[in-house]
KOLSE-657682 format. One record per residue: residue in three letters; x, y, z of N, C-alpha, C in turn. Coordinates in steps of 0.05 Angstrom, whole numbers, plus 5000, padded with zeros to 4 digits. Layout:
residues N
AlaXYZXYZXYZ;...
END
This chain:
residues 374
Unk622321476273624721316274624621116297;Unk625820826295625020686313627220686329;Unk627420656356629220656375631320446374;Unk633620446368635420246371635720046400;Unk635319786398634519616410637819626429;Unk637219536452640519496474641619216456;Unk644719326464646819186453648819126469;Unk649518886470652718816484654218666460;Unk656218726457659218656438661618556453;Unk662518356447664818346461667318346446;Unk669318416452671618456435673418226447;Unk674418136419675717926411677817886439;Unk678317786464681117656463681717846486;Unk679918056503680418316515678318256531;Unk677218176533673918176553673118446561;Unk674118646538671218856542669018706518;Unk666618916540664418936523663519196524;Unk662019276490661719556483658219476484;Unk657619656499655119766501653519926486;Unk651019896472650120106458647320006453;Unk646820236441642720246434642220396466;Unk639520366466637920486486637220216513;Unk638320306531638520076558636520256579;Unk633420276560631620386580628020156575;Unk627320276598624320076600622919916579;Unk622720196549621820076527623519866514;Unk625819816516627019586512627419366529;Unk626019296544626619126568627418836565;Unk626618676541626518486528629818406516;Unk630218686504633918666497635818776511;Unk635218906532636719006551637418686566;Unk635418506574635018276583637618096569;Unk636418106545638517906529641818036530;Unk642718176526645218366530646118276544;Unk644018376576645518296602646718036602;Unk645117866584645117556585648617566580;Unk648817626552651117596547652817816556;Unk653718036566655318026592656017796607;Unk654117716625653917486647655817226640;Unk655617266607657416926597659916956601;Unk661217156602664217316603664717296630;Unk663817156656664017216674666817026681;Unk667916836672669816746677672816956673;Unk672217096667675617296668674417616669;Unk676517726681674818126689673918296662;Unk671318276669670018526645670218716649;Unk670418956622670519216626668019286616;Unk666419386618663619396605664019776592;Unk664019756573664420086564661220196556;Unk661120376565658620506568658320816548;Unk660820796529660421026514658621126496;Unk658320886481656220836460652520866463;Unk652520846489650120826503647521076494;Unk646021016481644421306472642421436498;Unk641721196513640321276544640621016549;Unk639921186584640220906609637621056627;Unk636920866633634420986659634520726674;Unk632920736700634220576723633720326722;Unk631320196696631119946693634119886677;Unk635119976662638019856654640019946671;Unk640520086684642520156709641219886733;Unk639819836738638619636753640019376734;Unk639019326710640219056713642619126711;Unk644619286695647219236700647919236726;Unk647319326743648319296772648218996779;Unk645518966775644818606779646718386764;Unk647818446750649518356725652018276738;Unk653118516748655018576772654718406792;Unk653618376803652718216830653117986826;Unk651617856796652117656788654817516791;Unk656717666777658517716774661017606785;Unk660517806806661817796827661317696853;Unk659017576849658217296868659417046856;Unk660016996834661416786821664316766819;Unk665617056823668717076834670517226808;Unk668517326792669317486776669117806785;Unk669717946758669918246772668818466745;Unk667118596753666718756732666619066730;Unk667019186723668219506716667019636694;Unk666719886702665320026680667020346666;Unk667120296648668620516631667320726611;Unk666520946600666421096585663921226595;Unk663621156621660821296638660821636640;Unk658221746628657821946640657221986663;Unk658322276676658022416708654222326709;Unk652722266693649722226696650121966704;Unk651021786680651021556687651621366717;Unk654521506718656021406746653621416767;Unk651921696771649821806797647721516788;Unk646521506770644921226772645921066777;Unk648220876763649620636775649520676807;Unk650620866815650920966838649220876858;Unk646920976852644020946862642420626863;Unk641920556838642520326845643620006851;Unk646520136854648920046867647119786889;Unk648319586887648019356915648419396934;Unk646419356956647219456983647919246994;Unk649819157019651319067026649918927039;Unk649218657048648118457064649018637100;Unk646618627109646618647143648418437159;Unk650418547174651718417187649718107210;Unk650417947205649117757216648917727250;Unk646617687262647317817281647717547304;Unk649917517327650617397331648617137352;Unk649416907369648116797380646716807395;Unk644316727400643016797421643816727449;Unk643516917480643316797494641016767512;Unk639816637495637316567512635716707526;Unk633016617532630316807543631116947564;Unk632716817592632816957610634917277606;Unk636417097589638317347574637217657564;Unk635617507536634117717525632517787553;Unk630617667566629017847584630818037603;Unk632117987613634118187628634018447613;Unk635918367591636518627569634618777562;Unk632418677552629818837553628919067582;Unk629618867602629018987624631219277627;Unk633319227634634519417625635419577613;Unk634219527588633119847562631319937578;Unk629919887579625720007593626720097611;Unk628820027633629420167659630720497642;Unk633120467630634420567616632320857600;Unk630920767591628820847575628021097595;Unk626520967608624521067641625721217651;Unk629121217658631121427671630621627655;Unk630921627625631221847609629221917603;Unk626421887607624122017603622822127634;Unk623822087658624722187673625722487681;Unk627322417661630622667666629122837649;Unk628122817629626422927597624123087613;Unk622522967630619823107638620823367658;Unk622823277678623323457696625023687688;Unk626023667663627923917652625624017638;Unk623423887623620924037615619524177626;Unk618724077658617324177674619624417686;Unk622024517688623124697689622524937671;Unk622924867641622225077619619625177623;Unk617024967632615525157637614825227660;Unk616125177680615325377704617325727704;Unk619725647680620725807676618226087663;Unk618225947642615626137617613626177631;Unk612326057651609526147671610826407691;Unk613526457687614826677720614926837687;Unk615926847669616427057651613027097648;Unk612226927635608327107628608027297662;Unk608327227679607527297705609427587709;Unk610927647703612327777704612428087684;Unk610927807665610028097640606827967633;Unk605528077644602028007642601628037611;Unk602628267604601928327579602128087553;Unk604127967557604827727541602927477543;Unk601127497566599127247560597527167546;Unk596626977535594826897511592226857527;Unk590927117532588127057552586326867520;Unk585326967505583526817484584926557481;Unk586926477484588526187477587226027500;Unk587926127530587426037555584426007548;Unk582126167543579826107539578325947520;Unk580125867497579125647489579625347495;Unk582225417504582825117513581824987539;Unk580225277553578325157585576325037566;Unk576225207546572625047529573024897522;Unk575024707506576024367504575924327525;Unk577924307544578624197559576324177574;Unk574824257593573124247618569824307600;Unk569524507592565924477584565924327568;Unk566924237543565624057526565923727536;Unk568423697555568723517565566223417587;Unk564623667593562823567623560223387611;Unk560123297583557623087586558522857587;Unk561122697575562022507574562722437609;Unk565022537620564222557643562622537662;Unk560322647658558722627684557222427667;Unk556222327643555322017638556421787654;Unk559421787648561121587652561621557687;Unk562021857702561821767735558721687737;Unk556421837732554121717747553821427736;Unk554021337713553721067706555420807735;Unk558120967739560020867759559220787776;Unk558021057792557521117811554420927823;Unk553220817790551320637808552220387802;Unk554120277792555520117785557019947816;Unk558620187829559620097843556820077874;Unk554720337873553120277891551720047887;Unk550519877874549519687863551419347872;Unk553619407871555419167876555019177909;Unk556119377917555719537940553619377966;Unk552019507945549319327972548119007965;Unk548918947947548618677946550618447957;Unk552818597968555118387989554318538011;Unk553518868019553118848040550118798056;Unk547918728041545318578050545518288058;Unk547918238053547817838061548717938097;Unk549318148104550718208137548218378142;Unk545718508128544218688132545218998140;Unk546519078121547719288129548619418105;Unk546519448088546619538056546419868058;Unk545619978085546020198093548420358098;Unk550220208098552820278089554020338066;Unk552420298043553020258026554420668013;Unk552820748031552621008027555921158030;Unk556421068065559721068063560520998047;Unk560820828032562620658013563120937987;Unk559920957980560821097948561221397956;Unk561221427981561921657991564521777994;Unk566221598005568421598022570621617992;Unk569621307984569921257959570221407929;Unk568621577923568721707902569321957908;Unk569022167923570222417939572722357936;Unk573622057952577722127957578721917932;Unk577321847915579221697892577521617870;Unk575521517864574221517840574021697826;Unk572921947835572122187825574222237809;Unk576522347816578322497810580422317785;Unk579422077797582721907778580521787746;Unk577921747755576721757730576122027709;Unk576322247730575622367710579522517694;Unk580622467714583422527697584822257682;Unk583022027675584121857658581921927632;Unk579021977643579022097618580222367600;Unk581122527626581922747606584922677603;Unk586122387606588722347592588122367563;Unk586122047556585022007538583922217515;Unk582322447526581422537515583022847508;Unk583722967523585523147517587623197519;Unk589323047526591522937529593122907503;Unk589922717485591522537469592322847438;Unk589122937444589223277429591323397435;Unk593023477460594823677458597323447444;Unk598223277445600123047433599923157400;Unk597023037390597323027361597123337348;Unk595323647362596023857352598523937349;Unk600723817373603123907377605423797353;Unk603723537361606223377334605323497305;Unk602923527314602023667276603423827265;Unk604223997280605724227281608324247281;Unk609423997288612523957287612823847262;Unk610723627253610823547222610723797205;Unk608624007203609324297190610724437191;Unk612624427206614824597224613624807219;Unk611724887236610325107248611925177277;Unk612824977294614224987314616625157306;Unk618325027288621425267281620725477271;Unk617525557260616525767250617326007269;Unk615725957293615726087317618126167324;Unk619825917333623126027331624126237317;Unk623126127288625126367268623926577279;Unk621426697283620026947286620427027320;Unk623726957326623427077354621526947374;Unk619726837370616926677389617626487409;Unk617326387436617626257448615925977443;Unk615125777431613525597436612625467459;Unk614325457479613825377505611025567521;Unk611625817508610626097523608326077514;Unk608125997491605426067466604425767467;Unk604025537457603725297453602525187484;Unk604725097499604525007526602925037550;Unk604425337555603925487577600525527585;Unk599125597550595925597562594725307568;Unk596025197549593624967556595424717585;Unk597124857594597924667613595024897639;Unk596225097636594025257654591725207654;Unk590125087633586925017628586324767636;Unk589024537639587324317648588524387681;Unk590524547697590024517717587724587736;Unk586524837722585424977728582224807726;Unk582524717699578824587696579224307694;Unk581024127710581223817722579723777750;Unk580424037762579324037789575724047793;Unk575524257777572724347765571224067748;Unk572623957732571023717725570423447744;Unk573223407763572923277785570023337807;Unk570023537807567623627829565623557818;Unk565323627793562723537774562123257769;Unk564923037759564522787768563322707793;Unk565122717817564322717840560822707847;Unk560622937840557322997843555422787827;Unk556422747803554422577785554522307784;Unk557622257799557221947814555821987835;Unk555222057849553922097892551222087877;Unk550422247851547322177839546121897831;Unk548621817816547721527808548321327834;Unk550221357849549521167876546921247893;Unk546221447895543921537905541321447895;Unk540921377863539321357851538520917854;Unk541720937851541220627846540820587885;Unk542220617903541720597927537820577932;Unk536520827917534320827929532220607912;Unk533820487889532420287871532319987885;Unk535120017892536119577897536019657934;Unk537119897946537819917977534219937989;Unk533020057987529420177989529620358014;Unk532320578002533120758010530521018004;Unk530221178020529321448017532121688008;Unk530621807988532122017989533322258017;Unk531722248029532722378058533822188068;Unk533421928067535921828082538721748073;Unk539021778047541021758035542822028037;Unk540822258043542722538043544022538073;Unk541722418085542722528118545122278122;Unk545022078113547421778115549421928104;Unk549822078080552022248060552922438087;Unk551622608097552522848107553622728124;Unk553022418144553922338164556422268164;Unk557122158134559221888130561522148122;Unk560822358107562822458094564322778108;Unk565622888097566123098112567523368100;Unk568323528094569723718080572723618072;Unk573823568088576523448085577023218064;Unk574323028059574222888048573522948013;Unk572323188013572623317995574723487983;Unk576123517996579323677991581323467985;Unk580623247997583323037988582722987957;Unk580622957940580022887912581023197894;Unk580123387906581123667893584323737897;Unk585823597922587923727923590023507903;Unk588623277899590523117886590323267844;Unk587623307852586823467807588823587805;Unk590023797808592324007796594623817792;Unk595723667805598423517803597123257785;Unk595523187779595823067762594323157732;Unk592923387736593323557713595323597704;Unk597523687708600023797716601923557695;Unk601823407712602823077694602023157661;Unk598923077668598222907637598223207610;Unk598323447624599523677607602823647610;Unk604223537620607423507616607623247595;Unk606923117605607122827592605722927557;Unk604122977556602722997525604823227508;Unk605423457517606523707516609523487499;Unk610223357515613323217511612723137491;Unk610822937486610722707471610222937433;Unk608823077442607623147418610323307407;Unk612423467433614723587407616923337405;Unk616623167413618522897402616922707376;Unk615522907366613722777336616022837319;Unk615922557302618422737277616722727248;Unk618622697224616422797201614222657191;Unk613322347200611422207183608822107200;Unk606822027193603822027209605021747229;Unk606321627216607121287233608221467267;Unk608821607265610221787283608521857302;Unk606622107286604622197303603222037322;Unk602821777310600521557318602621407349;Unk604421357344606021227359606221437386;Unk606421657382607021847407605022027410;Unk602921977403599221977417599321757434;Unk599821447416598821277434600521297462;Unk603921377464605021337483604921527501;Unk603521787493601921987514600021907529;Unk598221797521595421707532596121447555;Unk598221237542599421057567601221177588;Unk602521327577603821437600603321607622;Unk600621787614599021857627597721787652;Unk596021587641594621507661595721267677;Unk598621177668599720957686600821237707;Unk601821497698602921637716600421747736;Unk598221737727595821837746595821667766;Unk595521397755594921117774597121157800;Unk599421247789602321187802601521467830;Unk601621647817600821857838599021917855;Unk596221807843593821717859594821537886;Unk596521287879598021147897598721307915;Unk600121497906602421637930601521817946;Unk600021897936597622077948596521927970;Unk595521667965593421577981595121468006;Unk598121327999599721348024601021568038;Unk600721858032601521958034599222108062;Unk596622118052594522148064594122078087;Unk594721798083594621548103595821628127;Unk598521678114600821738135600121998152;Unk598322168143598322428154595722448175;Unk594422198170591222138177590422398166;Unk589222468144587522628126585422508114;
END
């Protein structure tokens, strides 16, 4: 049997029109025409009766809506009668959405730039306020594990030292020794025009011990694991594996957090030293290439220039900014909400915020130092 084709009727002298046949996809052609004639009636209020109707699916609920719009963009009015509770939920659906309020005049660049400026301030207060009530919860959950040993995730803590710090130590010590002759290399070629390329030794000494060492290798481990605890965390908020925990009594702070904030404080310091070391190789190496340095004299110039203390200022700054870029990532990853556009956006804003907070603290550190002569 063949499908009865859509129909509009208008009654004599009343401006309804009776609807009927099938006002779905396979008819799209006479659903079209119908609508047409609806649309001619637009000079006085239509009642469009919908009793007769054998089906509607959302290509004919779509144009009658459109029909409508028509409609009543021309200053007429149109109404619908003999609708089923089905019907009404499609119309319903898709119903015209209302034009966006227009938005008013501009006041100009200096304007907008202000305003901008003061969201981002705005912003910065509240991510701020956000880290330090974080860093509360878990120094809270580190005195409860401490309190009850039994509750610690020793195998959790041990794999995340093995991300975090061993698998991390070849990239690392590539990337400082490459540095480390990078900067020795610049090094003695401004200080040979004064003849005094023998200094050069101080330099990557002083130099990579109290600040290279440490801030390169905790921008890579922003980058690099940082950006991992962000996207496992958000993964997990997208699964709600996180409210999992909840429902089952579980702390996530306790379980999630707590180890792997402990593994990068613990193996930042440890990778620092290792940086450290494999830059002082590649300045050593390149020193004895371009400087026509001896290896003994490059150790005995090192032991001269440098000193223990000088090695404690690069280790004492690792933990606090371990410390950071496990708060900062930790945040970002449970403020993931349900879709990947998400995930991606608060990885990337872990990894910047990171290491602008490393840079920031490295700073404070080094005036801080200053001030103390250390």
């Amino acid at each position: 049997m063949l499908s009865e084709a859509a129909s509009a009727t208008h009654e004599a002298g009343s401006g309804r029109v009776v609807l009927s046949g099938r006002w779905t996809a396979d008819q799209a052609p006479s659903v079209e025409t119908a609508a047409a004639r609806i649309a001619a009636a637009a000079g006085q209020p239509v009642l469009v009766d919908l009793a007769r109707i054998e089906r509607l699916d959302t290509l004919g609920a779509w144009v009658l809506e459109r029909t409508r719009g028509e409609i009543e963009a021309a200053g007429g009015r149109l109404a619908y009668a003999g609708a089923t509770p089905e019907h009404r939920i499609l119309l319903g659906e898709m119903g015209l959405r209302q034009p966006e309020p227009a938005t008013g005049p501009g006041h100009g660049r200096i304007y907008g730039f202000l305003d901008d400026l003061g969201r981002r301030v705005v912003a910065a207060r509240r991510d701020v306020v956000t880290g330090l009530a974080f860093l509360g919860e878990v120094v809270v959950a580190c005195l409860r594990v401490a309190a009850r040993p039994g509750t610690f995730r020793g195998t959790a803590f041990v794999n995340q030292i093995d991300q975090v710090a061993f698998r991390g130590v070849p990239i690392i010590v590539l990337i400082s020794f490459l540095v480390g002759g990078i900067v020795a290399q610049q090094g003695i070629f401004q200080l040979q025009r004064f003849g005094a390329q023998t200094f050069v030794v101080n330099l990557i000494g002083l130099l990579i011990l109290r600040e290279l060492g440490v801030l390169l290798t905790s921008i890579m481990v922003a980058g690099r694991s940082g950006s991992a605890f962000t996207a496992e965390i958000g993964s997990m908020r997208m699964r709600e594996e996180v409210d999992a925990l909840r429902v089952m009594g579980l702390d996530p702070i306790e379980i999630l957090i707590v180890p792997r904030i402990l593994a990068l404080v613990v193996g930042l310091p440890m990778l620092a030293l290792i940086a450290s070391l494999a830059a002082l190789a590649g300045g050593g190496l390149t020193a004895m290439l371009y400087g026509g340095m001896t290896p003994e004299g490059f150790l005995s110039r090192l032991q001269a220039a440098i000193s223990l203390h000088h090695v404690a200022v690069g280790l004492i700054k690792a933990p606090f900014m371990a410390l950071i870029i496990g708060i900062i990532a930790t945040i970002e990853g449970f403020a993931v909400e349900g879709s990947a556009e998400s995930l991606g956006r608060h990885v990337t804003a872990s990894v910047v915020k990171s290491i602008f907070m490393v840079i920031v603290l490295d700073g404070l550190f080094a005036v801080f130092f200053a001030a103390i002569d250390f």
